[in-house]
N, C-alpha and C positions, 0 to 999 in steps of 0.2 A: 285223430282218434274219433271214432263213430258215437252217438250220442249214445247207444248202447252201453258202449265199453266204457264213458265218462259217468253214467251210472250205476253200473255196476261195481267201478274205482271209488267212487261216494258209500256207495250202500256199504262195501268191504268195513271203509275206510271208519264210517262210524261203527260198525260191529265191533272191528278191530277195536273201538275208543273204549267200548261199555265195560270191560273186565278190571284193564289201569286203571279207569274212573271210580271204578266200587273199592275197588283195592285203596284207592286212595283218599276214600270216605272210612273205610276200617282205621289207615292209619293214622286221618286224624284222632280217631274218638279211641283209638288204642293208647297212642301217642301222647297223654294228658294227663300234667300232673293227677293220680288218682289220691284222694286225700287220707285213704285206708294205709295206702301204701307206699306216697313220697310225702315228705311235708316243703320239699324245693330246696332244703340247706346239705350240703356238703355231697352233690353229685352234682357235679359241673360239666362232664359231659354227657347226661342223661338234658340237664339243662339246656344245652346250645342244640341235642338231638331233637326235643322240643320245640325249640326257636326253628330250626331247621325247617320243621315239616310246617309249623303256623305259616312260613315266610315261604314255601315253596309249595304245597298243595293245598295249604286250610283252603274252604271254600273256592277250589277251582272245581268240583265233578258237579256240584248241583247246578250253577248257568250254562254248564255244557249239555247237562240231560235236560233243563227244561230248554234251550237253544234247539237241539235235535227234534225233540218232543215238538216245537210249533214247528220248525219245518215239512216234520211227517206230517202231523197235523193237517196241513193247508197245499199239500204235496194234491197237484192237477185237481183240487176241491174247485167245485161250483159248488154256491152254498143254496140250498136248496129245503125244504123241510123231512123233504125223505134224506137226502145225502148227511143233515144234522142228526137224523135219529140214530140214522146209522150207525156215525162216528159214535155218539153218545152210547148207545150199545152197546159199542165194542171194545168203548171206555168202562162200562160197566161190569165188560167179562176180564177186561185186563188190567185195570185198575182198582175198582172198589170192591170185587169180593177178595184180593189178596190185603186189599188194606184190613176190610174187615176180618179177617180170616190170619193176619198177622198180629194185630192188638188184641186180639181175643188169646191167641198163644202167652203174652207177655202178661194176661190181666192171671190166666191162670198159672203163666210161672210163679208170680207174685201171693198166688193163692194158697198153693203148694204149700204154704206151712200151716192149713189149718188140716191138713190132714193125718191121721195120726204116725207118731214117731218122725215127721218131717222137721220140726222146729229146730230139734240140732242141726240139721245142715242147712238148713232154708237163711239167706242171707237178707230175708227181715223175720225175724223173729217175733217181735215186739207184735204178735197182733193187736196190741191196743191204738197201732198206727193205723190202723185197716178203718178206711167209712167203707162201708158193705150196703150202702144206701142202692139206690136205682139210679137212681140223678148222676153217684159217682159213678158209677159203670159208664153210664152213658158219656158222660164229662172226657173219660177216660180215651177214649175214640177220637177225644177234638182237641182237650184241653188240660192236659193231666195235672197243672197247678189245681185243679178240683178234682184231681180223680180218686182212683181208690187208698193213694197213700198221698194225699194232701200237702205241697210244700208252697213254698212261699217263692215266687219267683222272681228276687229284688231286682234284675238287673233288668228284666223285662227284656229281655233280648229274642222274645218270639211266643210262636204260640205251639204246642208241641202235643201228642198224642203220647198213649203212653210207649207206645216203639218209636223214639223220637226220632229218629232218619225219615219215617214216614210223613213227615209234613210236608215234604216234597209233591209225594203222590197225592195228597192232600188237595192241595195246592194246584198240582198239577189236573185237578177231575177240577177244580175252580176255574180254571182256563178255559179246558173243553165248554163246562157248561156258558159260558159266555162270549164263545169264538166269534158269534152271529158280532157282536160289537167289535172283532178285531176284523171283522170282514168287510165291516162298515167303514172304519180309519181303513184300510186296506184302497178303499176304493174311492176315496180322496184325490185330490192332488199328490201327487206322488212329495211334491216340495212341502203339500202342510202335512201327511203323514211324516214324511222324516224332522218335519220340527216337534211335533209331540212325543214321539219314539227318544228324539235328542233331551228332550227338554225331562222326560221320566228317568232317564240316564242320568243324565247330571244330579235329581234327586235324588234316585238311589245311591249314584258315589258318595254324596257328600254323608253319607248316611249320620242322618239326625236320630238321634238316642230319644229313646221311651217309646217307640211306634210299636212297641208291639209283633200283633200279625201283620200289620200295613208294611214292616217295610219286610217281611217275606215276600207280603201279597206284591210289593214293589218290585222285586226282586224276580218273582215268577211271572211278572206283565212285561218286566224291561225282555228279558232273552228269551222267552216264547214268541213277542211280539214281536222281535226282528228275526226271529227262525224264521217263521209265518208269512214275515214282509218279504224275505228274503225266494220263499218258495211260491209265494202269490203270484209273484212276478216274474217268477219262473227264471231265476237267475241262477246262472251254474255254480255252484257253491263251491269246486275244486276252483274256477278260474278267479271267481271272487277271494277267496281265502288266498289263493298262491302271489294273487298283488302284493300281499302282505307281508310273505311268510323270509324272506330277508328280516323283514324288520320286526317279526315279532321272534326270531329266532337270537337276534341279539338285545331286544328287549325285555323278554322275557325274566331269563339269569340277570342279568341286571338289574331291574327291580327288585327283584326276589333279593337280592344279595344287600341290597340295599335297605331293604323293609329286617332283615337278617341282624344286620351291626347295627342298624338307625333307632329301629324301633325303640330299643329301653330311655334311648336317648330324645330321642323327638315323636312321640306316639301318636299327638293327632296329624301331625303330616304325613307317620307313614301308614295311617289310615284310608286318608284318601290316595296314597300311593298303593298301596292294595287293590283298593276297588279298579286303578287303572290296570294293575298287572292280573286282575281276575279277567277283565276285556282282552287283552293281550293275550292269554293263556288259552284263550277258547280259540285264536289264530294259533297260536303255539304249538296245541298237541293236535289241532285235526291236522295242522302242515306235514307233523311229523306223522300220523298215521295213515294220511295219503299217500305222502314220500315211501314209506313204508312197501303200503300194498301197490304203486304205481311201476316202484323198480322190485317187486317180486321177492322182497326180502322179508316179507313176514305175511304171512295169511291168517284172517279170523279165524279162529277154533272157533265151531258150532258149539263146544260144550260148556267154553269157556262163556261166550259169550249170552247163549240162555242161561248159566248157570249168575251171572253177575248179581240179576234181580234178587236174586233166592239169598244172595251172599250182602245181597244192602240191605233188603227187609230184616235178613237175620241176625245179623254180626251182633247188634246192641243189646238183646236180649241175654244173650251168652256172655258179653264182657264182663263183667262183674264177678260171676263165677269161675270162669276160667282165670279169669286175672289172679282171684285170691286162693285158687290152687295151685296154681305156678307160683307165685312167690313166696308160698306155703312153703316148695321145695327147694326155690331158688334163695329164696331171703332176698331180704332188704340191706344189709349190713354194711355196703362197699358199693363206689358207683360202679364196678365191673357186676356185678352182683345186679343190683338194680339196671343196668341194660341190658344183661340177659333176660334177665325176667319179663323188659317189656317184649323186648323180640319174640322171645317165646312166647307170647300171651300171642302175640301176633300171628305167628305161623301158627298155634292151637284153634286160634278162629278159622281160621281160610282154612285147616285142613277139617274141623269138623264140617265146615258146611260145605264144605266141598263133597265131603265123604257125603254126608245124609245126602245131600242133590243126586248124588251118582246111583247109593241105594235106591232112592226113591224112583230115581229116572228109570230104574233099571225093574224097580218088582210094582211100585204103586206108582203107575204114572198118571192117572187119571186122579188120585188123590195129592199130586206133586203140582197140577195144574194148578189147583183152588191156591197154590201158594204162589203161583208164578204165573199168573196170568191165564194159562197155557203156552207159557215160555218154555217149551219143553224140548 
């Protein structure tokens, strides 16, 4: 195979990944006891559907997109000051105005009921929960335990904007700006970068409670910095990955099955069994997407796959609302009842934003960009 055709099998092969991966960021945050609408007693297979996805998708799509994300990143880079500006640039056209340009949507969904005759359907009503300060606006963009509807965030499990999917891109423009440092470990010993690389690994599995942003920010340094490392050095990422892909093909389900029955029973071991089968899963689904496009049995949709962005920034804005008109019609009463209802909450996200993407692709494209990067 010509090094052409083993990049071109790469570039497919992660296109192919972006669309399952957004999809499977919808169905965790669809997929969750909603407190409006289950309270956890007497739907038992709503329950184990639940267990299901925490145990087989929770947190597998965001170390796969920051993983992706430093490989392009550092993809034939010489770091240079004009080649950093550049990237940084084009970070700035693809990254930071859809961030901004998506919490700005969500600050005024949330606004919507001070205008008139909104409060009936507007799903905070209460404006006396609204700080309308500056500070919260701004707060809102980085940190929404201070933003415009103020909560208390006991478990401290992160730091979040108010489109909380976005911490990613977040996060991910925190990388960019500080590559010049991964380019520096980059050009180490190859043996003392893969101890520091190992050694941030093993922190983030063990994942120590109360860190906050640190252990995002831990989390976006571990799989960026071996994307990175991985394309520094100019390593074929099909030949790399496919050493594996026996063993994370039978590793995989097995973990998962095991984090599945174990968890209620042994939670912090299958904690850090998790974090092993998040590592695993990033060998797991590119094997299977290369497999894929390598034997010709599936090819990237263009539309599917620029459309993914539009469907991660947007899904969480709309859950709430759709959720509690679907079960408006569907009811809560019965657990057949209550899995219709999430399914459907489910197919009504992916199909509205599917729809608006296609709209927009199609009459406002130039106003479709500011949302997508220019993902169009």
């Amino acid at each position: 195979m010509t090094s052409r055709a083993r990049n071109d099998i790469r570039s497919q092969s992660l296109d192919l990944l972006r669309f399952p991966l957004a999809l499977f960021v919808v169905a965790v945050h669809v997929f969750t006891p909603l407190p409006q609408i289950y309270d956890g007693a007497g739907f038992p297979a709503a329950d184990w559907f639940f267990r299901f996805v925490r145990a087989f998708i929770k947190d597998q799509s965001v170390p796969v997109y920051f993983f992706i994300a430093g490989y392009v990143f550092f993809l034939g880079m010489s770091l240079t000051m004009d080649s950093y500006m550049g990237k940084i640039r084009r970070r700035c056209h693809s990254l930071l105005i859809p961030y901004i340009v998506w919490n700005a949507v969500a600050i005024l969904y949330v606004l919507k009921v001070m205008l008139p005759g909104m409060g009936a359907v507007s799903d905070f009503a209460d404006t006396s929960q609204l700080d309308l300060s500056l500070s919260s606006f701004i707060e809102s963009f980085w940190d929404d335990s201070y933003g415009i509807i103020p909560y208390v965030n006991s478990c401290n499990d992160g730091t979040f904007p108010i489109d909380k999917p976005l911490w990613f891109v977040r996060d991910l423009m925190l990388m960019a700006l500080v590559s010049p440092a991964f380019y520096a470990l980059y050009k180490l010993p190859r043996i003392t970068t893969r101890i520091v690389l190992a050694g941030a690994t093993l922190v983030w599995a063990v994942k120590i409670p109360g860190l906050g942003h640190l252990a995002q920010l831990l989390e976006a340094f571990v799989f960026f910095a071996w994307g990175g490392y991985l394309s520094y050095h100019k390593r074929d990422m099909i030949a790399e990955f496919r050493r594996y892909s026996f063993a994370s093909f039978v590793l995989y389900p097995l973990l998962a099955t095991a984090i599945l029955f174990l968890a209620p029973l042994w939670p912090q071991a299958m904690t850090y069994v998790k974090s092993v089968n998040i590592v695993v899963g990033l060998f797991f689904f590119y094997n299977i997407s290369a497999w894929l496009v390598s034997h010709g049995r599936c090819r990237a949709s263009a539309f599917l796959s620029s459309a993914s962005f539009f469907i991660y920034c947007g899904h969480f804005i709309i859950l709430d609302p759709v959720a509690r008109r679907v079960f408006a019609l569907t009811g809560s009463g019965g657990d057949m009842a209550v899995m219709c209802g999430y399914l459907l909450t489910y197919t009504v996200i992916i199909g509205i934003l599917l729809g608006a993407y296609a709209l927009m692709r199609r009459y406002t494209p130039r106003f479709l960009a500011l949302f997508t990067g220019g993902r169009v």
